[in-house]
C-alpha positions in Angstrom: 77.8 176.8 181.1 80.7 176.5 178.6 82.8 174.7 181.9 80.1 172.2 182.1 79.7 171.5 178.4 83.2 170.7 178.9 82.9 168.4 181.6 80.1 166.3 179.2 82.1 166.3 176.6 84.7 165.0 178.6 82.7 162.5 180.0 81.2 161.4 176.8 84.6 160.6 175.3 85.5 158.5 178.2 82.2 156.6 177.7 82.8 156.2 173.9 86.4 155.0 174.8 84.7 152.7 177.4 82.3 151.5 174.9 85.3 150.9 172.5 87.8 149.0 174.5 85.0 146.4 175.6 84.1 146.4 171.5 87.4 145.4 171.7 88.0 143.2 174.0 84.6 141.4 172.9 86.3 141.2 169.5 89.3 139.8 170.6 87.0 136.8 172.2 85.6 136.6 169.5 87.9 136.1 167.3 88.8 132.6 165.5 91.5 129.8 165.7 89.1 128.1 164.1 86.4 128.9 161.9 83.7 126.0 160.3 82.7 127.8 157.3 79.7 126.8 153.9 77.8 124.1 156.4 74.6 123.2 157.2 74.5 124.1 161.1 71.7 122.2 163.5 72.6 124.5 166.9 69.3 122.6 168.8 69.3 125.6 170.4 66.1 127.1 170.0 67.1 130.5 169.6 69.0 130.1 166.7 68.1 126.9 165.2 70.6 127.3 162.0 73.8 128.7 160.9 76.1 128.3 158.4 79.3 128.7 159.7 80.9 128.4 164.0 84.1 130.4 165.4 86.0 128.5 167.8 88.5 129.8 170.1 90.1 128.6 172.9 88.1 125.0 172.4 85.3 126.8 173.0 82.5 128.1 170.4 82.8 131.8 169.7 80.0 133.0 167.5 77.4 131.1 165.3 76.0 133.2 161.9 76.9 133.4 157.9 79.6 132.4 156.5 80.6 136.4 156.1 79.9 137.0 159.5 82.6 134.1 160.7 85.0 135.3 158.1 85.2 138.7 159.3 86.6 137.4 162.4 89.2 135.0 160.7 93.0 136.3 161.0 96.1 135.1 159.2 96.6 132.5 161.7 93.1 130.8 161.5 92.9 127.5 160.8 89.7 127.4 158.1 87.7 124.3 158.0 85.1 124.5 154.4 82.1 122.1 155.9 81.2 121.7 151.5 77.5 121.9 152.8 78.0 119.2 154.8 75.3 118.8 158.2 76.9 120.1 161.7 75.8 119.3 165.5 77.1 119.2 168.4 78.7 116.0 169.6 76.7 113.3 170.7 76.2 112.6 173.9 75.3 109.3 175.2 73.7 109.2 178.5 73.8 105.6 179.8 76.8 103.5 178.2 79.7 101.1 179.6 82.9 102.8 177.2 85.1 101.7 179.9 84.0 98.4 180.3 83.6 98.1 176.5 87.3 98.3 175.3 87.8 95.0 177.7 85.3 93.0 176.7 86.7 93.8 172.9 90.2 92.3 174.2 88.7 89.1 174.7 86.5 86.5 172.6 84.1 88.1 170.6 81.1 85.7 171.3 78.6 87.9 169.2 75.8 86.7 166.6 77.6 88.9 164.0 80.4 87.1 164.2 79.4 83.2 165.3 76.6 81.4 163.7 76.1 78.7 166.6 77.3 77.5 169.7 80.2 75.3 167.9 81.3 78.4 166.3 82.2 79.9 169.6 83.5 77.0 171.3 85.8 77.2 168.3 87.3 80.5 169.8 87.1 79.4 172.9 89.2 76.6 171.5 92.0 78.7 169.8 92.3 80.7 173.2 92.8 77.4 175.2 95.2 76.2 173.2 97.6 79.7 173.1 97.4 80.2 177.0 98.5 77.9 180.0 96.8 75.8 181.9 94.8 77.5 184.9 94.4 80.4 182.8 90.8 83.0 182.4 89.3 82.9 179.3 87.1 85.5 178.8 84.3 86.4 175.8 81.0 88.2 175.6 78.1 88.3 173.9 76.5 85.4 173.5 72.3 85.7 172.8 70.7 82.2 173.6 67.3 83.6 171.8 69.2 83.8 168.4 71.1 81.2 168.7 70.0 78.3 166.3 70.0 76.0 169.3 67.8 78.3 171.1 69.5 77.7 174.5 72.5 79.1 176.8 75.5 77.8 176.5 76.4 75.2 179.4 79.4 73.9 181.4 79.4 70.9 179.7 79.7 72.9 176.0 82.7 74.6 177.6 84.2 71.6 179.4 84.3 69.8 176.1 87.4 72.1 175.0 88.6 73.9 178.1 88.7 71.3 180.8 91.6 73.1 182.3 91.2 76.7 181.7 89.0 79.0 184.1 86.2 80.3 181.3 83.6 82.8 181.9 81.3 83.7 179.1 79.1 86.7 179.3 75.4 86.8 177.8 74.8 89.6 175.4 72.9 91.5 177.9 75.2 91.2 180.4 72.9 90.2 183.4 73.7 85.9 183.4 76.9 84.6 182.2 78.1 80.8 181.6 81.2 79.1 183.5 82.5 75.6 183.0 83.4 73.1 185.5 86.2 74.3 186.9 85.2 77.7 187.9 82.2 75.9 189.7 84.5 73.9 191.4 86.9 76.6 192.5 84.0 78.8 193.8 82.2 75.7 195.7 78.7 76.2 193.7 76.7 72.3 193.9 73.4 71.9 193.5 72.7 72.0 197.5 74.5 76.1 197.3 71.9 78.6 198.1 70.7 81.2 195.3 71.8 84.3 196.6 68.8 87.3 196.3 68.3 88.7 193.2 70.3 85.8 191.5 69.8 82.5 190.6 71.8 79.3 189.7 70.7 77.8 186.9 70.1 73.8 186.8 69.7 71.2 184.3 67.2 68.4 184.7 69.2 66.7 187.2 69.0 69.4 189.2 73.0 70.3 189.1 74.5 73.6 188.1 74.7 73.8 184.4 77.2 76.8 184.4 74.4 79.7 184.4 74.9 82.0 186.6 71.8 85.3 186.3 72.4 88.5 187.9 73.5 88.5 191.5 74.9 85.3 191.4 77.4 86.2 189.5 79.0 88.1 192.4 79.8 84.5 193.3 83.2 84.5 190.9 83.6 88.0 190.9 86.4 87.6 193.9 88.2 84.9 191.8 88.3 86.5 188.4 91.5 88.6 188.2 90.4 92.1 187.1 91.5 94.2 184.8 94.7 97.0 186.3 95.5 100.2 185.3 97.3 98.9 182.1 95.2 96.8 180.9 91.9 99.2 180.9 94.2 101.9 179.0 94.4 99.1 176.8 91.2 98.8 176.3 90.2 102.5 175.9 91.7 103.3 172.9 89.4 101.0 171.3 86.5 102.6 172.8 88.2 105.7 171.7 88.2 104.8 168.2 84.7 103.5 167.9 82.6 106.4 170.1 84.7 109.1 168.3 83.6 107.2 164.7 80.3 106.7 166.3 80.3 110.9 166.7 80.2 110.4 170.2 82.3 113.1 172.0 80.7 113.1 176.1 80.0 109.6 177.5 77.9 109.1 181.3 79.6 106.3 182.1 77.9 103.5 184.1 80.1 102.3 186.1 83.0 99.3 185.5 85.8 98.4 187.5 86.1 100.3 190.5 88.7 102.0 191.3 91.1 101.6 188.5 88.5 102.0 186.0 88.3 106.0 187.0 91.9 106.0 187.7 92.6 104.6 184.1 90.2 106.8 182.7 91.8 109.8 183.7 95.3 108.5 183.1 94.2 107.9 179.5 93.2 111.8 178.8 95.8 112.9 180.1 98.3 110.9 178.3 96.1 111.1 174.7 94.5 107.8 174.4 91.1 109.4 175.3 89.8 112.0 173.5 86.3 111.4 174.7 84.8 113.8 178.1 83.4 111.3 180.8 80.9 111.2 183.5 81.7 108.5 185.3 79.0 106.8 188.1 79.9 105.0 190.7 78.3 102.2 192.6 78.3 102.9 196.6 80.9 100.3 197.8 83.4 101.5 195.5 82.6 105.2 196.4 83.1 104.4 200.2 85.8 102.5 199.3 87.8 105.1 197.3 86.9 107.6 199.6 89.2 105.9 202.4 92.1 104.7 200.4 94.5 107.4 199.7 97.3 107.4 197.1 98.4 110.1 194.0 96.4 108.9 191.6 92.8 108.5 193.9 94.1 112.7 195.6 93.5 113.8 192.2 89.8 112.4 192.1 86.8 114.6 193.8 84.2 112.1 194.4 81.1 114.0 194.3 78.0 114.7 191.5 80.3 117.2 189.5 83.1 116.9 191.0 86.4 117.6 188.7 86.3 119.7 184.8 84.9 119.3 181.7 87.3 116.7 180.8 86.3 114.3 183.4 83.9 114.4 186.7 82.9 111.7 189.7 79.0 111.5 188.6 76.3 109.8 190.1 75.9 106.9 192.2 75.0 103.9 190.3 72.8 101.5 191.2 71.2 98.4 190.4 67.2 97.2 190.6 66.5 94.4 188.1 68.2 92.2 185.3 67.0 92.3 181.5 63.9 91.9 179.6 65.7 89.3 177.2 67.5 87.4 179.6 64.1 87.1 181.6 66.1 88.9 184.7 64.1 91.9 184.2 61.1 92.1 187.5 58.4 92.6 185.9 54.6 93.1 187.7 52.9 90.3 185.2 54.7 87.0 184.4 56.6 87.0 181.0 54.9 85.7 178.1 56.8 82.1 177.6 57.9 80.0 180.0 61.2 81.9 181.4 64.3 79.3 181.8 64.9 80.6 185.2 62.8 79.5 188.4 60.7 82.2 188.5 57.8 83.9 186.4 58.5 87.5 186.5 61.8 88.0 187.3 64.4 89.2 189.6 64.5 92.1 192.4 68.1 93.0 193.6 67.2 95.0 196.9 64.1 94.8 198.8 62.7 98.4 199.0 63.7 98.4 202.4 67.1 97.9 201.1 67.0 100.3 198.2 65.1 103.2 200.2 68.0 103.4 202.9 70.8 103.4 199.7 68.8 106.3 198.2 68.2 108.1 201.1 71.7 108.0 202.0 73.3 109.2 198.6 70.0 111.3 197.8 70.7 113.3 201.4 74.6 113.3 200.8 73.5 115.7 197.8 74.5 112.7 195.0 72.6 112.4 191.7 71.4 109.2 191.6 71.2 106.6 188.8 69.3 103.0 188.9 68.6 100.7 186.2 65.1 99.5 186.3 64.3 97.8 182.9 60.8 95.8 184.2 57.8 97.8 185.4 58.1 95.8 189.2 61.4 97.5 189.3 60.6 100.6 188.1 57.8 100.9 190.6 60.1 100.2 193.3 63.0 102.7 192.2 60.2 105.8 192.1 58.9 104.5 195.6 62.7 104.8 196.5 63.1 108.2 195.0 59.9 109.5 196.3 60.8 108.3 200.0 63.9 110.2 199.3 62.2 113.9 198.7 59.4 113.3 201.3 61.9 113.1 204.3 64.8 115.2 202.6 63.1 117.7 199.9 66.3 118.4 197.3 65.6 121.1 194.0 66.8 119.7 190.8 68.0 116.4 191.7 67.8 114.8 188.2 67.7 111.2 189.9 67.7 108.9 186.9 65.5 105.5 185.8 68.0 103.9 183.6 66.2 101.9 180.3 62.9 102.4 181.9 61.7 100.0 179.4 58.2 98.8 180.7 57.5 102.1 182.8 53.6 102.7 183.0 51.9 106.4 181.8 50.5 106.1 185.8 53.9 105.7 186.9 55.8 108.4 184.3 52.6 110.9 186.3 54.8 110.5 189.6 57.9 110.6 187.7 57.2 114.4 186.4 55.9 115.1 189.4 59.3 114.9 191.4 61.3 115.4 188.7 63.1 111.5 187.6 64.9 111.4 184.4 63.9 108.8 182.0 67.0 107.3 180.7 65.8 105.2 177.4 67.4 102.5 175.5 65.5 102.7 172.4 67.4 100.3 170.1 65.8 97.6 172.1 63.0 98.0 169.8 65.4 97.4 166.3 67.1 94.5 168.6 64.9 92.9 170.4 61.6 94.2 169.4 60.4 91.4 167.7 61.5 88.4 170.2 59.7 91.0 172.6 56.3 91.2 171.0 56.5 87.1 170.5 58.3 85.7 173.2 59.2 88.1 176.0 56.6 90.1 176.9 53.6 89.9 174.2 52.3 92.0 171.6 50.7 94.7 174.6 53.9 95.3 176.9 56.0 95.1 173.7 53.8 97.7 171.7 54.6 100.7 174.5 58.3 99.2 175.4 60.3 102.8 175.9 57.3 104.8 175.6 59.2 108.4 174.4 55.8 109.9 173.5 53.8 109.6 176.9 57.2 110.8 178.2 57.4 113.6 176.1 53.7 115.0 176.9 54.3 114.9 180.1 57.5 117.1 180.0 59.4 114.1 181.7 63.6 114.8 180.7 64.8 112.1 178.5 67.3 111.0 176.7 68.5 107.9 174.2 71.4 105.2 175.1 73.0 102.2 173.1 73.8 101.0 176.4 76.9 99.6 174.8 78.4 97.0 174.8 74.3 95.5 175.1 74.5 97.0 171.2 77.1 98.8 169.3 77.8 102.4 170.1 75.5 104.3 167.6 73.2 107.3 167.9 72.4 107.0 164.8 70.2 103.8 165.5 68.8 105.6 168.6 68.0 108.5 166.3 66.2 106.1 163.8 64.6 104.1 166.4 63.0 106.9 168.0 61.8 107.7 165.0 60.7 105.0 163.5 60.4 102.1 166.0 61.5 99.4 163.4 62.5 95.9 164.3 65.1 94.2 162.9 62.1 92.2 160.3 61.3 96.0 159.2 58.0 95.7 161.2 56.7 98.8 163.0 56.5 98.3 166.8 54.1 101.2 169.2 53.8 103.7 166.7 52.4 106.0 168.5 55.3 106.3 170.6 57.2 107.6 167.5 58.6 110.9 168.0 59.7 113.7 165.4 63.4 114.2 164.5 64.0 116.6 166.4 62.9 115.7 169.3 64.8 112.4 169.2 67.9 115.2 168.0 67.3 116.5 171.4 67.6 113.3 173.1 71.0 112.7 171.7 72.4 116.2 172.5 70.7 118.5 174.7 68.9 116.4 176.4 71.8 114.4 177.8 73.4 117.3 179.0 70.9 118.7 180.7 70.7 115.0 182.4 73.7 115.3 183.9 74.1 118.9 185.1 76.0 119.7 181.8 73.7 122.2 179.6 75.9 125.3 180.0 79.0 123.7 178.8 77.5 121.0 176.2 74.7 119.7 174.3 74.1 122.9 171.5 76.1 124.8 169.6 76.1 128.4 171.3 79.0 130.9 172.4 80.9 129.5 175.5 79.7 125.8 175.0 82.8 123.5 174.2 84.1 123.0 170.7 82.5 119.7 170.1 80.6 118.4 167.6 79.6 115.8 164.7 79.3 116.0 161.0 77.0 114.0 159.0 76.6 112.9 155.8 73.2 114.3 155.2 70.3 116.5 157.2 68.8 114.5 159.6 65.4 116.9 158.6 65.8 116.1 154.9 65.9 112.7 154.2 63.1 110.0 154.7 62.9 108.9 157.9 63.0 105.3 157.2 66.2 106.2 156.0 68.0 107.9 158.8 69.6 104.6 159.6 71.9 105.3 156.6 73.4 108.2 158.1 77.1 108.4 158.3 79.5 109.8 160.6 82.1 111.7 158.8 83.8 113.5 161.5 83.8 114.5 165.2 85.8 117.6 167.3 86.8 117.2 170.2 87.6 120.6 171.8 87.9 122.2 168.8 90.4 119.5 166.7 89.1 116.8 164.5 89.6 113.7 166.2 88.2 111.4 163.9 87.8 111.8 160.1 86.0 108.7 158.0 88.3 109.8 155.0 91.4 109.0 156.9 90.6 105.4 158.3 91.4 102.7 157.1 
């Protein structure tokens, strides 16, 4: 008896010593570099919906509690950040935006309404361009919105001929589905009046039937192989300007969609590794430059895994990226009913890129490869046409959890969002449409009706359907705080209210900036909430989103971002 009282005794002490290494070893995770201490902490993790202070160690997050519970783990070399009350939540993460293409079209002319009050203003730049670069150069802007425009029209060949006859000028439209060239880019490329439209594009004409330097959707492909595109250098260039404004947007994950090929992903993973980017990326991929990069070889393309997730959580090969339609404001966007004023292109109700034919055999192909897939579809004919593609997809190959995205989904249908949850499509919405747009919508695009349920986040939300919000930038400025007070609100830019009842609360629209995204893209173990093990990122803001009146949350300000545990971005410090 007293030999095996012994033996338990023994045994219990080894247990307890068990127990108190892996107290200790847990501790020693634990523990802080970093501690964010006296906040206001929104985890959007359900579990723990507030805090007031986050551990961070290792770039990654810790624990979440008090502020005496994240002290107690704070050694001599912790690095103690006092949040003064201040609102925390994890980085934003947009879920449908061009960053890469973004810091380019920042290095050329700025041919914006915020900076240009007519078309003479921007011939002026155009002008100032000319005159610093040689003959036979590009000249390159972006921007332009015919619809605000006092003249109310697109800029033409002849506008740009008038100050560079002997430049190559291209000109891209706000939404970036047409673009204007002048007279010697038409030349060069061989476009007459007698040259074909090409599908899903279109030549525009003036009344004497000759090309009057339009070029919508597809046929923009036409100039594509003459324009010299951006190298390696050049898009490094232009990524630390996105840097700059995502990271004072509170952006700290971007999905990507898709830019210059090759040295677009190249570049973009140069650029983190060198410091220029501080910003994680998704990056999709459309199919030619997929097959294309998966038979070139070379150092820099061996480092790339192409494949949905391939690569860490600085960088990864995402989806493949495809296109259906144009946009609703350049009158590109296929739409089932014609648009509500006479559309400046030849047809009524838009254009179709692929025939479904076309589009089922892409999916298919990508869908069976075992590739998330990613399609914009902004008009309801589109949409309809990308779920028939999506469905086709699961009938002859059933796949779990694809997470196939609709990207805007503007004009989507509650019959069609039905077969959407039913198979599982991602809604990827561009809310800010309704602050941008909204109005020329309701009275020139589409009507009062369509506009009224234009990204519909409530049907979406009752029926379970994954979403989240984009900026779609550079279509509008990187900012989730818009998206946030657009969901929320659904004001247009003349303070009118467009759909309420597709309003949805704060924090659901919270979700759809953080979580949400995430989850969109395979993501919600590593980012999205603030929980142990998730990466060190996050945004604070000048007031609680929950708080404040919601007419008011477009007043929100960015004060900082973390990236990986280190503030990258703090408004103080700017100039």
């Amino acid at each position: 008896m007293a030999e095996e009282a012994k033996k338990t005794g023994l045994m219990d002490v080894a247990k307890m010593a068990e127990q108190m290494a892996k107290s200790l070893g847990e501790f020693s995770e634990l523990g802080a570099d970093v501690a964010l201490v006296g906040g206001n902490v929104i985890t959007m993790n359900q579990r723990q919906p507030r805090a007031e202070a986050v551990a961070l160690k290792d770039g990654k997050i810790s624990r979440i509690g008090t502020n005496e519970e994240i002290r107690q783990l704070c050694g001599k070399k912790t690095e103690t950040v006092e949040l003064d009350g201040k609102t925390l939540l994890p980085g934003f993460i947009e879920p449908h935006t061009h960053m890469i293409m973004y810091g380019t079209t920042r290095l050329g002319i700025d041919a914006g309404m915020e900076s240009n009050k007519n078309i003479g203003d921007i011939l002026a730049r155009v002008k100032e361009q000319t005159d610093s670069q040689p003959k036979g150069t590009w000249i390159e802007g972006w921007g332009y919105d015919d619809t605000l425009l006092p003249e109310k029209r697109h800029i033409t060949r002849e506008d740009l001929d008038s100050v560079a006859p002997d430049h190559f000028v291209h000109i891209a439209h706000v939404s970036g589905h047409l673009g204007v060239i002048n007279s010697k880019v038409l030349e060069v490329a061989g476009i007459t009046r007698d040259t074909p439209n090409p599908d899903g594009g279109e030549i525009l004409k003036d009344a004497q039937g000759e090309p009057n330097g339009v070029l919508a959707e597809t046929a923009q492909f036409m100039i594509m192989k003459m324009k010299p595109m951006p190298d390696v250098a050049r898009i490094i260039e232009g990524l630390k300007i996105s840097n700059q404004d995502y990271l004072a947007a509170g952006v700290t994950s971007v999905n990507d969609g898709g830019s210059f090929g090759i040295d677009s992903l190249v570049a973009c993973k140069r650029a983190q590794e060198q410091g220029f980017l501080s910003i994680r990326v998704y990056a999709n991929v459309f199919a030619d430059i997929l097959e294309g990069a998966m038979m070139v070889k070379g150092p820099d393309l061996d480092a790339l895994e192409f494949g949905t997730g391939s690569g860490d959580d600085w960088f990864k090969i995402g989806a493949m990226k495809d296109v259906q339609d144009g946009s609703i404001q350049g009158y590109t966007g296929a739409t089932l009913e014609p648009y509500y004023t006479e559309s400046p292109t030849s047809t009524d109700n838009g254009l179709i890129y692929h025939t479904q034919e076309e589009l089922n055999e892409t999916v298919l192909k990508y869908h069976k490869a075992g590739f998330q897939i990613q399609v914009h579809g902004n008009g309801d004919r589109a949409i309809e046409s990308i779920i028939q593609a999506y469905e086709n997809a699961q009938e002859r190959c059933p796949r779990n959890d694809t997470r196939h995205h609709i990207i805007h989904c503007q004009m989507v249908h509650d019959d069609q969002l039905d077969r959407m949850a039913k198979i599982g499509i991602v809604a990827n919405f561009f809310p800010v449409h309704v602050l941008y747009w909204g109005d020329r919508h309701r009275d020139i695009f589409i009507g009062p009706e369509r506009a009224a349920r234009i990204d519909p986040l409530k049907s979406a939300l009752d029926r379970g359907i994954l979403f989240g919000l984009h900026a779609d930038t550079p279509v509008t400025p990187v900012s989730p705080i818009r998206c946030l007070h657009s969901a929320v609100n659904r004001e247009t830019s003349s303070g009118k209210i467009l759909g309420p009842e597709q309003r949805i609360t704060v924090q659901r629209a919270l979700e759809a900036l953080t979580i949400n995204p995430a989850t969109m893209i395979f993501e919600e173990n590593t980012r999205g909430s603030i929980e142990r093990g998730k990466l060190a990122d996050f945004v604070f803001l000048s007031d609680d989103p929950f708080s404040i009146d919601p007419l008011k949350l477009k007043e929100l300000q960015v004060e900082k971002t973390i990236v990986d545990g280190k503030i990258v971005y703090d408004a103080k410090h700017q100039a």
